[in-house]
C-alpha positions as CSV (number, residue, x, y, z in Angstrom):
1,X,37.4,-41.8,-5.9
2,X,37.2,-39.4,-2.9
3,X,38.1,-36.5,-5.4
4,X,35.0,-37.2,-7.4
5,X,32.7,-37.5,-4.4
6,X,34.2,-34.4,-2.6
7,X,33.7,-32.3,-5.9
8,X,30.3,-34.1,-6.5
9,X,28.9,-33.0,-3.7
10,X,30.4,-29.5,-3.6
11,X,28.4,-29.5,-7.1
12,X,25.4,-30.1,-5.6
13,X,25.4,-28.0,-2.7
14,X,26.3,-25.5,-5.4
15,X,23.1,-26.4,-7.8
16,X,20.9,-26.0,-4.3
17,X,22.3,-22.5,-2.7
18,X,21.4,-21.0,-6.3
19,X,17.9,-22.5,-6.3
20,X,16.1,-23.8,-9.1
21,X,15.1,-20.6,-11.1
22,X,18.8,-19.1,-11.3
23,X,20.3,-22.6,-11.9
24,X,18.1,-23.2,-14.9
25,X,19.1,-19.0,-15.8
26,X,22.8,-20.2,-15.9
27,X,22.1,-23.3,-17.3
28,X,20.1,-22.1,-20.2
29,X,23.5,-19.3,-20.7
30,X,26.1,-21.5,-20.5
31,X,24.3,-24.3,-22.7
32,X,23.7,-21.5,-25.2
33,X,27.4,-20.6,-25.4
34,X,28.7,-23.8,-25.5
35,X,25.8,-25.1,-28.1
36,X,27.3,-21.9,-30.0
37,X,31.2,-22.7,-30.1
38,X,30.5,-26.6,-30.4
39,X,28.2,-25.6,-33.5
40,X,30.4,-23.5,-35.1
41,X,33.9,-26.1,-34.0
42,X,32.1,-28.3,-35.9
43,X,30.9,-26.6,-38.9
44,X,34.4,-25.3,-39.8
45,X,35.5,-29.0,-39.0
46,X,33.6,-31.0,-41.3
47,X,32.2,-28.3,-44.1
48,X,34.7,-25.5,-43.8
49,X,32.2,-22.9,-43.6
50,X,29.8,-21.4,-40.5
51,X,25.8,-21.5,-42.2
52,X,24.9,-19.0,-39.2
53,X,21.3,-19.6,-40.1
54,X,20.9,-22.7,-39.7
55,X,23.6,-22.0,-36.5
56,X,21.0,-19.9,-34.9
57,X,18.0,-22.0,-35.7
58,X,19.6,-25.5,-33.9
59,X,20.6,-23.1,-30.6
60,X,16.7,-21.4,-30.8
61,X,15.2,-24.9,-30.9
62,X,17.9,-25.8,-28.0
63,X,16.9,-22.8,-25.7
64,X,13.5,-23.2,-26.0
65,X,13.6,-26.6,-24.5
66,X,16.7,-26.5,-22.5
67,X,15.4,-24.4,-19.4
68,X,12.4,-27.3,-18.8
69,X,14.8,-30.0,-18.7
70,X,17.6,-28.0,-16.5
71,X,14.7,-27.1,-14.0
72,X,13.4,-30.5,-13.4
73,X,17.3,-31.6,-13.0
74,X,17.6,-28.9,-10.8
75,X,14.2,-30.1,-8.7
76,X,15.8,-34.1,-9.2
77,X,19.0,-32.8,-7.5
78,X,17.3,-31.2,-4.8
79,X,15.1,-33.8,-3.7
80,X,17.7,-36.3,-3.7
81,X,20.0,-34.2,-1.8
82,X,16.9,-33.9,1.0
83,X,16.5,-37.6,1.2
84,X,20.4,-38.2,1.6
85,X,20.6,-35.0,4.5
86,X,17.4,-36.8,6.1
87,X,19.0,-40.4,5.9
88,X,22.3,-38.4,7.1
89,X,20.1,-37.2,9.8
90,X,18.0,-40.3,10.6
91,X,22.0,-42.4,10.8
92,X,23.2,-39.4,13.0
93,X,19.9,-40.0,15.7
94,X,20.3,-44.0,15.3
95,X,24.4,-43.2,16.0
96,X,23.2,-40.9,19.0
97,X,20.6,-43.6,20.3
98,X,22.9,-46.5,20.1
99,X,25.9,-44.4,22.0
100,X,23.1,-43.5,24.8
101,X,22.0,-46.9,25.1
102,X,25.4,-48.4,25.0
103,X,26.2,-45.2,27.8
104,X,23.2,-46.5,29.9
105,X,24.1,-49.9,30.1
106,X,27.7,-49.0,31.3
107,X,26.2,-47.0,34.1
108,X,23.6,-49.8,34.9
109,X,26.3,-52.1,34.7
110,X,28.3,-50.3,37.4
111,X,25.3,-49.6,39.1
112,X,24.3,-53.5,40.0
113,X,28.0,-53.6,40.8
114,X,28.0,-51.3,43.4
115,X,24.5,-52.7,44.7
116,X,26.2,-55.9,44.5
117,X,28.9,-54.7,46.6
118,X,27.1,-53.3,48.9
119,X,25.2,-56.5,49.5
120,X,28.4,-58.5,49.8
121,X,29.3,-55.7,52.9
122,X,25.8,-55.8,54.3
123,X,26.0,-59.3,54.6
124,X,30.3,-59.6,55.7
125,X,28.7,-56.5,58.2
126,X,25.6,-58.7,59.6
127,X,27.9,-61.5,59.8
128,X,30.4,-59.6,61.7
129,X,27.8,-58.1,64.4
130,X,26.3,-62.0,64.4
131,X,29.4,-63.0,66.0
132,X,29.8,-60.1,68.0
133,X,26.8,-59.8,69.9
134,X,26.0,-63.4,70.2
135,X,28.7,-64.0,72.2
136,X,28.5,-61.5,75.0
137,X,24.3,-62.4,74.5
138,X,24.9,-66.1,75.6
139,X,27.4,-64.6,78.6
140,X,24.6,-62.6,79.5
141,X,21.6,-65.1,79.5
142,X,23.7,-68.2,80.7
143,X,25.5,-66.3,83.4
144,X,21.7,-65.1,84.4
145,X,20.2,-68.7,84.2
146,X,22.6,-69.9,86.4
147,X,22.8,-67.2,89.1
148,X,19.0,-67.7,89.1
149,X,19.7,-71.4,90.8
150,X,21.7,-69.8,94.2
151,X,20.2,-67.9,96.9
152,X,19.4,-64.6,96.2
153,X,17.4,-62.0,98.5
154,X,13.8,-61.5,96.5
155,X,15.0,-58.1,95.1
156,X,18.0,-59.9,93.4
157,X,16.4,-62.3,92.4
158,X,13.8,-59.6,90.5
159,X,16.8,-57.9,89.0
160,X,18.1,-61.0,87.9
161,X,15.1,-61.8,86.2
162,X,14.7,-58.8,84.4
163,X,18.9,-59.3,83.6
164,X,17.7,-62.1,82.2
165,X,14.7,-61.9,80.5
166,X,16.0,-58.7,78.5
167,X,19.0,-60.4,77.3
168,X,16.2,-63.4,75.8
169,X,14.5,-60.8,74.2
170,X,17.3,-58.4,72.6
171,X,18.4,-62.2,71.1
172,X,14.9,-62.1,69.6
173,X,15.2,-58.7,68.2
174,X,18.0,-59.4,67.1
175,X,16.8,-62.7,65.3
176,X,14.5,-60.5,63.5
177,X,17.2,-58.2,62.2
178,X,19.1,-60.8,61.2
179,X,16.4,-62.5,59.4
180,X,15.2,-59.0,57.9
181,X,18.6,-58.8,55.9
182,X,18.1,-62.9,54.4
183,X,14.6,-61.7,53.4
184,X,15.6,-59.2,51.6
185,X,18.4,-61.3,50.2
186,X,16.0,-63.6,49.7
187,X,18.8,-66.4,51.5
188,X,16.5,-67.3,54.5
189,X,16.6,-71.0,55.4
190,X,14.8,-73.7,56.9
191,X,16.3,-76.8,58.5
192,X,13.2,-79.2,59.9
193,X,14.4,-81.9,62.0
194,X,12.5,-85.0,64.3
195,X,11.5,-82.5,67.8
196,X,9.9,-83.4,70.8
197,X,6.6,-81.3,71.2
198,X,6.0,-81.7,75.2
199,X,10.1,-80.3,75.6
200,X,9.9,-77.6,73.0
201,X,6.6,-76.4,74.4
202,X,8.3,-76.7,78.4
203,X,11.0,-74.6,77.1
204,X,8.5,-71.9,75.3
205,X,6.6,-71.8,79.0
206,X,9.5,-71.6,81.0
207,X,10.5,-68.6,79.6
208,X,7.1,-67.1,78.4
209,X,6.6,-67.5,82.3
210,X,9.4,-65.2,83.4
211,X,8.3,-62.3,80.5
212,X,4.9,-62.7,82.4
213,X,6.2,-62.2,85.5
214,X,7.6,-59.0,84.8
215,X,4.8,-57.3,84.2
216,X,2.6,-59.1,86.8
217,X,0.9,-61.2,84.5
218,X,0.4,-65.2,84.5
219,X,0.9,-67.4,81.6
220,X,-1.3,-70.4,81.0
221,X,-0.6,-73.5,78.8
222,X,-3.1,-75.7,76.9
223,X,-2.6,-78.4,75.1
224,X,-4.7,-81.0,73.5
225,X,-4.6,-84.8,74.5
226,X,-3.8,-86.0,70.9
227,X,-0.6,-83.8,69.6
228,X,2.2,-85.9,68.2
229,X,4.9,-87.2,70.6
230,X,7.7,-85.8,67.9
231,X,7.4,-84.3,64.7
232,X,9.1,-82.4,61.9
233,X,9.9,-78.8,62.4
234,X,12.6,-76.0,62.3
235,X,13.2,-75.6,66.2
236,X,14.6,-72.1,65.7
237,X,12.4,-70.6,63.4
238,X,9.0,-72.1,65.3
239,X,10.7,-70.5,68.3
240,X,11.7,-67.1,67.4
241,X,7.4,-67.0,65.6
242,X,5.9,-67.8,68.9
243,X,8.5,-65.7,71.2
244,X,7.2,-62.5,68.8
245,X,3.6,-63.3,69.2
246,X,4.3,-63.6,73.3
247,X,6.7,-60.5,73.7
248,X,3.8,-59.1,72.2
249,X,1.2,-60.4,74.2
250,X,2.9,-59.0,77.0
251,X,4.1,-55.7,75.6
252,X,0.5,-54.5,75.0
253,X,-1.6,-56.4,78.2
254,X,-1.1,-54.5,81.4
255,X,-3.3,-56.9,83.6
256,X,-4.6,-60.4,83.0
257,X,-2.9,-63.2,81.3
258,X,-1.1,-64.7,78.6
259,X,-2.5,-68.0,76.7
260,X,-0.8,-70.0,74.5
261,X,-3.4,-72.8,73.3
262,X,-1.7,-76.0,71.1
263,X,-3.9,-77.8,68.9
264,X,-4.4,-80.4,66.3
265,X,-6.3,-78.8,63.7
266,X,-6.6,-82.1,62.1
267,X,-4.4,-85.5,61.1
268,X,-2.2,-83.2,59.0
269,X,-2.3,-79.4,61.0
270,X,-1.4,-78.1,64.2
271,X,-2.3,-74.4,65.3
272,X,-0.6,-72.5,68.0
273,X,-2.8,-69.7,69.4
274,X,-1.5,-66.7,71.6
275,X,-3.7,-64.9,73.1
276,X,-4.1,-62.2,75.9
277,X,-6.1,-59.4,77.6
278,X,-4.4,-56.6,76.6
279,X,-6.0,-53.3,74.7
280,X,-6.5,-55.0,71.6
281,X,-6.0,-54.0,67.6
282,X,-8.8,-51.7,66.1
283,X,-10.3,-53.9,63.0
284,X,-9.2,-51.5,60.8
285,X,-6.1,-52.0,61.6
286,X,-5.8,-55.8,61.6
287,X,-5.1,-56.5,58.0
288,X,-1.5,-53.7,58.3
289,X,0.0,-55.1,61.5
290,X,1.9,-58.1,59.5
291,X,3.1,-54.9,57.0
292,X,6.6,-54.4,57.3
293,X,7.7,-51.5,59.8
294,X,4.3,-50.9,60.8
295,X,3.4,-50.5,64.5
296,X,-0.8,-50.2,65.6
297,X,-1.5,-47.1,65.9
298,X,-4.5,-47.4,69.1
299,X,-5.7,-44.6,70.7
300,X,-4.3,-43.4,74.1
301,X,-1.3,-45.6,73.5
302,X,2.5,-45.3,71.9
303,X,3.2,-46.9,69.4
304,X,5.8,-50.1,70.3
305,X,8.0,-51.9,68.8
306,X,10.0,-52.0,66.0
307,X,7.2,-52.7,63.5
308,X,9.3,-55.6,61.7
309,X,8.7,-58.8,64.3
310,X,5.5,-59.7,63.0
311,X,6.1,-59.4,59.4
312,X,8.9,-61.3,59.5
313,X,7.1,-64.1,61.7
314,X,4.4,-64.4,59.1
315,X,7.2,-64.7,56.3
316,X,8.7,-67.5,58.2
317,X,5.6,-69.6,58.7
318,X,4.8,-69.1,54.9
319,X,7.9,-70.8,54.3
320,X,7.2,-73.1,56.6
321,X,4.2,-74.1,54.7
322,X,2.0,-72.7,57.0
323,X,0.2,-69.1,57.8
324,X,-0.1,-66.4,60.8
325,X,-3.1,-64.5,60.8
326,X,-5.2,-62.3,63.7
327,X,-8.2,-61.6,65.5
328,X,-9.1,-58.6,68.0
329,X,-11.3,-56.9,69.6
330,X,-10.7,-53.3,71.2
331,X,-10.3,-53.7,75.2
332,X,-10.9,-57.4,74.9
333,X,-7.0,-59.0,73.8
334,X,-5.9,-59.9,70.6
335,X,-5.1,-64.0,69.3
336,X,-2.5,-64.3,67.0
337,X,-3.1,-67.8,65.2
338,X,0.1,-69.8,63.4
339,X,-1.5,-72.4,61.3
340,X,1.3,-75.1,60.8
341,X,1.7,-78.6,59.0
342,X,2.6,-81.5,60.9
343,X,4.3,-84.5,59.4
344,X,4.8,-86.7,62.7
345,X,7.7,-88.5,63.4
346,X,9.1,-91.5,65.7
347,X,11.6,-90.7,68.1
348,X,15.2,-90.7,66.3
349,X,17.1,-93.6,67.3
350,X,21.0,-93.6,66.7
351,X,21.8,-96.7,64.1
352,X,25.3,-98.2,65.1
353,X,27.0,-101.0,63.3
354,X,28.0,-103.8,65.0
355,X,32.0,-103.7,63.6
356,X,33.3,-100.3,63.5
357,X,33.5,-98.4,60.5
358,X,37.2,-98.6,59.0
359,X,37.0,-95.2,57.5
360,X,40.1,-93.3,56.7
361,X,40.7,-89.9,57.3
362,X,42.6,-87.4,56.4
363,X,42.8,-84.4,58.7
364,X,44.5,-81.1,57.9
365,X,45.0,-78.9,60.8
366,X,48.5,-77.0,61.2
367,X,47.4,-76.3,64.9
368,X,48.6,-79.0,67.8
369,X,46.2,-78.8,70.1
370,X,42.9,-79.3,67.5
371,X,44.6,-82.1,66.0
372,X,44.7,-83.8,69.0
373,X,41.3,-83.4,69.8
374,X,39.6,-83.8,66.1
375,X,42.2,-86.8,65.6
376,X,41.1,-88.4,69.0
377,X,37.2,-88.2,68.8
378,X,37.9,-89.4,65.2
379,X,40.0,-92.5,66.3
380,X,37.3,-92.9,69.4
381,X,34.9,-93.5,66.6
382,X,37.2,-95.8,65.0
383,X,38.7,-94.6,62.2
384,X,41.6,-94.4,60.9
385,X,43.2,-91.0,60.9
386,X,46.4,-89.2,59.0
387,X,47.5,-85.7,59.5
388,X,49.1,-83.0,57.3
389,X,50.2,-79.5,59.1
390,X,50.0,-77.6,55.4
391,X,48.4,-77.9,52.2
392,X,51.5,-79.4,50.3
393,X,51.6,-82.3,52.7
394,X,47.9,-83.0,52.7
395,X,48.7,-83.0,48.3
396,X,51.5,-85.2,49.0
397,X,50.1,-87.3,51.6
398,X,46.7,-87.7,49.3
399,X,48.5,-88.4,46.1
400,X,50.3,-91.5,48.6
401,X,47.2,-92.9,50.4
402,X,43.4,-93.8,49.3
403,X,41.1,-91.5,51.8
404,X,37.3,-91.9,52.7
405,X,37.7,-88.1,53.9
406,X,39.6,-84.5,53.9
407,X,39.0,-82.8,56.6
408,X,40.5,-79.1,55.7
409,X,41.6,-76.3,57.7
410,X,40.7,-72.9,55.6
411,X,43.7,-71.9,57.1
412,X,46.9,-73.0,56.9
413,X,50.7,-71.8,57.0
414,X,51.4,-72.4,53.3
415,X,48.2,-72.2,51.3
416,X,44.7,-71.8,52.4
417,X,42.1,-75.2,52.3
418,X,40.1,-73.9,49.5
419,X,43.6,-73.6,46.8
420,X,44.1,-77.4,48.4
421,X,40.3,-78.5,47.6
422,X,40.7,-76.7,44.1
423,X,43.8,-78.3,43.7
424,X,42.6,-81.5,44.1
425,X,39.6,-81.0,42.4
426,X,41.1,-80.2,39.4
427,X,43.3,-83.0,39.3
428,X,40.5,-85.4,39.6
429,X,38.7,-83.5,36.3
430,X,41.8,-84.2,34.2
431,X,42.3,-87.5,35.1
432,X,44.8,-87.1,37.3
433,X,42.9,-88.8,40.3
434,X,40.8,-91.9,39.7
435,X,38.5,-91.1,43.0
436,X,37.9,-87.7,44.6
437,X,36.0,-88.3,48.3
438,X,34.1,-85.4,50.2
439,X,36.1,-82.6,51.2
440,X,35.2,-80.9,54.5
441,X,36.2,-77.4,55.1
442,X,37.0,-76.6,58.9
443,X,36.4,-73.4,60.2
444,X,36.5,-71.2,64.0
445,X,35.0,-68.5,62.0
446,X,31.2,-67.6,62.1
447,X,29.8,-69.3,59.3
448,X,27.9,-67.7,56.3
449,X,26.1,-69.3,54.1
450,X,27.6,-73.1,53.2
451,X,27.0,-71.8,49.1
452,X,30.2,-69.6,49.5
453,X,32.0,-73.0,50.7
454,X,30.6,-74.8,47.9
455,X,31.4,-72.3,45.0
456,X,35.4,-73.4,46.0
457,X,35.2,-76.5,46.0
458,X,34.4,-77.9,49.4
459,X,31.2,-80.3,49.6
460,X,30.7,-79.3,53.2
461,X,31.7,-77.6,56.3
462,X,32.2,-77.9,60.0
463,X,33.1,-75.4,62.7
464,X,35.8,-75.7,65.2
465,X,36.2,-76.5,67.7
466,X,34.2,-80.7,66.3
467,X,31.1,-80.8,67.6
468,X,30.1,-84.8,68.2
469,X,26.7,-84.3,66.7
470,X,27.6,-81.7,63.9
471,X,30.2,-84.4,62.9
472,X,28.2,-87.5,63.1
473,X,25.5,-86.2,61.2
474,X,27.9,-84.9,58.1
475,X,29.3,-88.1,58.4
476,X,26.2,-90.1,58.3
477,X,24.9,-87.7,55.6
478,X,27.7,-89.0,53.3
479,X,28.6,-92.2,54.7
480,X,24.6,-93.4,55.4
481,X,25.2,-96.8,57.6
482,X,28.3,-97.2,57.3
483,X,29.9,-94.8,60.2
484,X,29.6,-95.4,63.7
485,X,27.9,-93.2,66.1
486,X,28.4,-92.6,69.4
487,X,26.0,-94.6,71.8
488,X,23.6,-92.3,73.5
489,X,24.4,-91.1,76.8
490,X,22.2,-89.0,79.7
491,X,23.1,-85.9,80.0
492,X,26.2,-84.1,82.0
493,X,25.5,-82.6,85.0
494,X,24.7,-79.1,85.3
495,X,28.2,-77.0,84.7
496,X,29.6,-75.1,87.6
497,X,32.0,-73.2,85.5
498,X,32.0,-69.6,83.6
499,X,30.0,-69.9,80.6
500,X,31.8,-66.4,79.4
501,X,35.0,-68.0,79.8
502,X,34.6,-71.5,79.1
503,X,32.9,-73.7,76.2
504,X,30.6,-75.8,78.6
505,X,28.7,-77.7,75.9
506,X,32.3,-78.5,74.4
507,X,33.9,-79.7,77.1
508,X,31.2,-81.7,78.6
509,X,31.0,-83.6,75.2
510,X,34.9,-84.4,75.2
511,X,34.5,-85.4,78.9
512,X,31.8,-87.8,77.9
513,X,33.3,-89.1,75.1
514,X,37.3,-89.2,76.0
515,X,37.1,-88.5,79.6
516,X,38.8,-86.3,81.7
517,X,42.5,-87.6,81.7
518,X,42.3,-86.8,78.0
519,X,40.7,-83.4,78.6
520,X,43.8,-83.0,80.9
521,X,46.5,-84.1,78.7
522,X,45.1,-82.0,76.1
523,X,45.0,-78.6,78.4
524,X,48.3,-79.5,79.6
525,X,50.2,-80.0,75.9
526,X,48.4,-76.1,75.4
527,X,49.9,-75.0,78.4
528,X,53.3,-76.1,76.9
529,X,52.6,-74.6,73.9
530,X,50.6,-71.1,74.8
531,X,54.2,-70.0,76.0
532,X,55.9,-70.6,72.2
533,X,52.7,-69.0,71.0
534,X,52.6,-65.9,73.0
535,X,56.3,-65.3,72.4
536,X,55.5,-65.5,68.6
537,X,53.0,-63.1,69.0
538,X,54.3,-60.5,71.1
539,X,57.9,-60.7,68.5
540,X,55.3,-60.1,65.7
541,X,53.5,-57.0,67.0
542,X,56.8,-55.1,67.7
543,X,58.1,-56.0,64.3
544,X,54.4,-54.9,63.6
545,X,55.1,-51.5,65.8
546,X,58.8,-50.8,63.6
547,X,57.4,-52.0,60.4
548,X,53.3,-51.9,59.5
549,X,53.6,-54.6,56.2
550,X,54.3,-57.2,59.1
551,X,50.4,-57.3,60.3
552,X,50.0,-60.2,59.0
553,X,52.3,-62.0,60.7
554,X,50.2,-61.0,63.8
555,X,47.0,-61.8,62.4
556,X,48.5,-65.5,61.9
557,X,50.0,-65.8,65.9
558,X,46.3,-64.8,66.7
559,X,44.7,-67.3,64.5
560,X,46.7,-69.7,66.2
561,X,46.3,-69.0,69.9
562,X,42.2,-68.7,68.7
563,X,42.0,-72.6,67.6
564,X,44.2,-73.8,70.1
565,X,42.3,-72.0,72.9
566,X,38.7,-73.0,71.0
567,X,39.9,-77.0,71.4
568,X,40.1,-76.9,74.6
569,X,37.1,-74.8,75.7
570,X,38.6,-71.6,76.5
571,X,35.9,-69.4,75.4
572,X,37.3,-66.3,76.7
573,X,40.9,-66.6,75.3
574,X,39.3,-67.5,72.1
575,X,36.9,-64.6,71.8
576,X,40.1,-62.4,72.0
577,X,42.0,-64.3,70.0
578,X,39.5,-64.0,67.4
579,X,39.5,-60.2,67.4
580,X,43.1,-60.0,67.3
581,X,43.1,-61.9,63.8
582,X,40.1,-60.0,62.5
583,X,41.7,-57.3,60.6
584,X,38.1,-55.7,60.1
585,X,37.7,-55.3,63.5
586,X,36.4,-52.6,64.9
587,X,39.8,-50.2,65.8
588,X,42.3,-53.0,65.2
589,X,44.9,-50.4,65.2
590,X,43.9,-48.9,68.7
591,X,43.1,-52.3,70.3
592,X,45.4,-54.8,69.3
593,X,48.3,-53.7,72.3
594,X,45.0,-54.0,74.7
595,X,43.8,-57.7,73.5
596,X,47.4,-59.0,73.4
597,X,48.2,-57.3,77.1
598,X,44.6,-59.2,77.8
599,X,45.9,-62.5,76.1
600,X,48.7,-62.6,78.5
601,X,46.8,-61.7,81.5
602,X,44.0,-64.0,81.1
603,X,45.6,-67.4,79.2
604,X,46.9,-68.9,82.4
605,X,44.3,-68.1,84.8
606,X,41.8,-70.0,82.8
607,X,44.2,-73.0,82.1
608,X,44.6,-73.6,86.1
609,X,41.3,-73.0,86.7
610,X,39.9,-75.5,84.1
611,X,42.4,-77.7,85.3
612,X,41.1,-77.7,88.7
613,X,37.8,-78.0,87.9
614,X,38.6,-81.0,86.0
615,X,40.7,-82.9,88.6
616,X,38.2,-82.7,91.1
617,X,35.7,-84.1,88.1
618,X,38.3,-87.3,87.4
């Protein structure tokens, strides 16, 4: 079959190089010798004699019409051949088009890879700075705040000030950078909850006060007489609005004063107005100043800013439900108006049962210390509570005992939380289990977004060290009236310790709630421990030195000492603890002798210290 199509069309590439008036030539010739022989073949055949008359006539009569029919064969040929070269053709260009496209979407297919990628780092990178910055931020401005309360000459006091109020507003900035990377990931978030208008709008003054101050400016407060009590509201997100429309107030006003005027618009609006006396916004440049990266462009004056505060603010009170918007005039201020909903609110009340709750509890943490705090503000609650130090006992112990509640480390010595969860989760799906209940991730790390803990497996998540409140409200989220809360208590006194190297807000709630001979026992069982730990580490970072696959044994001594130091409130041993089990941080290599010569320097010094300011609190 190939053989005839091969010589086929060798035959007709044949009949078209000759063209159609030399084919028919040939044709005519060769029919007029083969007419002749086949004549005369058969004439001998059948008769036994050639009538070369007749012979002649019958190949006359054939010539004459042969050439017509061979030429319009020839022109049959020819156009077919066209029609199967341009179908050829048009196969060839649909082949090509097809590869392109099939080409195309391999490159766009790595393409939204890469950007995928580099999302994924630009988020892991924001993530990492988040956690980085904050924490020497919150030194900064709670060191400040306090050294603000002693006796200090004026001109310290000045410095202070400025110490202070330029670590509030890099946390701003910073807030807006933060926030310019979820926009653009479109993963910002709101979280309204019941706030007390009169002590959100003292805090705003307070510190819009001391912004003032630096330039020489004065800051006035109005209210109106019939704003809701408490209402419903993201704290963070109404504060970092009104912070940008005040920094700005006082960036561009050199004399005068700052206003921030609350009203209520109406039964459901409330408008918060800042305005000042500063040089004002040109009208034609009114409707561009909420444009992203632009900075107003007035006459005489440089340009300030960053250009993305106020585009970001009016994003935020969009999503809010709301809107920001502006009026100026040149020499005479500007206002900068957020419109806002209000859905008004009684003041929260904490619901306790009259029996406590008989939950029960799983907790797996492979660390001492934490389990002795999480375990003990659980049982102070009164629940009952199991532990499991690693993944296969928390399996084991689960497949034993009905649970309310698994609370689970991410990380533990044989498996991390999230192969438990999955585990578990499985085993519930083919019928394995008959009842699955919430499983709580626990993490010291900074926390991204809770999606990335729900994608495996976990309903929820907590950071460590337990915060009281944090924990109460998961548990009343999945529990409703059922779990008891803790009674409401006044506030602690003002700390007198280092906020850079102890967790004040921590402590002061495990005070409250355990008291401070638990708070002791707790330090002192690390103080037993750090010792082991230390040892462990320092073995690990010369096997480390001799043999580089071993990192990871160091990263693991470091996570260790980080969530034994983070339960009982030492900040500061924490913070380098944390570093030392970050293998993405910033020159591990060059500064992992440094943070363990720090570890060893520092860990006992804040022990005794926290120890002594605890036994003159008991």
């Amino acid at each position: 079959m190939k053989n005839i199509k091969y010589f086929t069309q060798k035959y007709v590439d044949w009949v078209i190089r000759l063209g159609r008036l030399r084919f028919s030539i040939l044709g005519v010739i060769v029919l007029a010798i083969l007419a002749l022989c086949t004549q005369a073949l058969l004439s001998l055949f059948i008769v036994g004699a050639v009538y070369w008359v007749d012979m002649m006539r019958s190949i006359v009569f054939g010539l004459i019409s042969a050439p017509f029919v061979i030429y319009f064969f020839t022109v049959l040929v020819e156009k077919l051949e066209r029609s199967r070269q341009e179908l050829k053709q048009l196969v060839d260009n649909l082949r090509n088009e097809v590869s392109e496209r099939v080409l195309a979407e391999k490159k766009l297919s790595v393409a939204l890879d890469n950007i995928e990628k580099t999302s994924r780092d630009k988020t892991r990178l924001m993530a990492t700075i988040s956690h980085e910055l904050r924490t020497p931020l919150n030194g900064i401005i709670g060191l400040s705040r306090i050294l603000l309360d002693e006796k200090l000459t004026d001109v310290q006091q000045t410095y202070l000030k400025t110490i202070h109020v330029s670590a509030i507003s890099l946390g701003h900035i910073f807030s807006d950078i933060i926030d310019l990377e979820k926009i653009d990931a479109r993963r910002i978030e709101l979280n309204a909850k019941e706030v007390e208008l009169s002590s959100f709008l003292n805090d705003i003054s307070n510190v819009a006060n001391l912004l003032a101050q630096q330039k020489k400016l004065t800051f006035q407060l109005l209210t109106d007489k019939n704003l809701p009590n408490w209402f419903m509201t993201d704290y963070a997100r109404l504060s970092q609005i009104l912070w940008n429309l005040i920094g700005n107030a006082v960036k561009f006003t050199q004399q005068g004063q700052i206003t921030l005027n609350v009203k209520r618009v109406s039964e459901h609006q409330i408008s918060f107005s800042v305005s000042d006396t500063g040089i004002g916004i040109p009208e034609n440049e009114l409707s561009r100043v909420f444009d992203m990266y632009y900075q107003v462009q007035s006459s005489g004056h440089k340009p300030l800013g960053s250009g993305i505060g106020l585009a970001i603010s009016k994003t935020i009170a969009q999503l809010m439900g709301g809107d920001l918007y502006a009026t100026s005039e040149i020499g005479k201020g500007a206002c900068f108006t957020l419109m806002l909903p209000v859905k008004e609110v009684e003041k929260p009340v904490h619901i306790q049962t009259p029996i406590p709750s008989t939950l029960h509890i799983l907790l797996v943490e492979d660390i001492e210390v934490n389990v002795v705090v999480a375990k003990s503000v659980l049982e102070k609650l009164g629940y009952v509570v199991d532990v499991a130090m690693t993944g296969q006992q928390a399996i084991e112990k689960f497949e034993q005992q009905y649970y309310d509640l698994l609370l689970l480390d991410i990380q533990l010595p044989d498996m991390s939380g999230f192969s438990v969860a999955k585990y578990l989760r499985e085993g519930y799906e083919h019928g394995r289990y008959d009842f699955l209940p919430p499983l709580i991730a626990l993490t010291a790390n900074v926390m991204h977004d809770k999606k990335e803990y729900h994608e495996q497996g976990m309903d929820d998540v907590l950071r460590k060290p337990l915060s009281i409140d944090e924990l109460t409200a998961c548990l009343v989220d999945y529990f409703g009236h059922d779990v008891t809360l803790p009674p409401e208590t006044s506030a602690p006194p003002p700390p007198t310790l280092d906020e850079t190297r102890f967790d004040i807000h921590m402590l002061s709630e495990l005070v409250e709630m355990l008291g401070v001979d638990f708070v002791l026992k707790n330090l002192a069982l690390f103080k037993e421990t750090m010792p082991e730990y230390m040892q462990a580490l320092i073995t690990a970072y010369s096997a480390y030195q001799l043999d580089e696959s071993r990192k990871g044994d160091v990263l693991s001594c470091a996570h260790k000492i980080k969530g034994a130091a983070a339960s009982v409130g030492l900040k500061r041993i924490q913070q380098i603890a944390a570093q030392a089990q970050d293998p993405e941080a910033q020159e591990w290599t060059v500064n992992i002798h440094d943070w363990i010569q720090q570890l060893t320097q520092y860990w006992l010094l804040d022990v005794e210290a926290l120890e002594y300011y605890l036994t003159k609190q008991a």
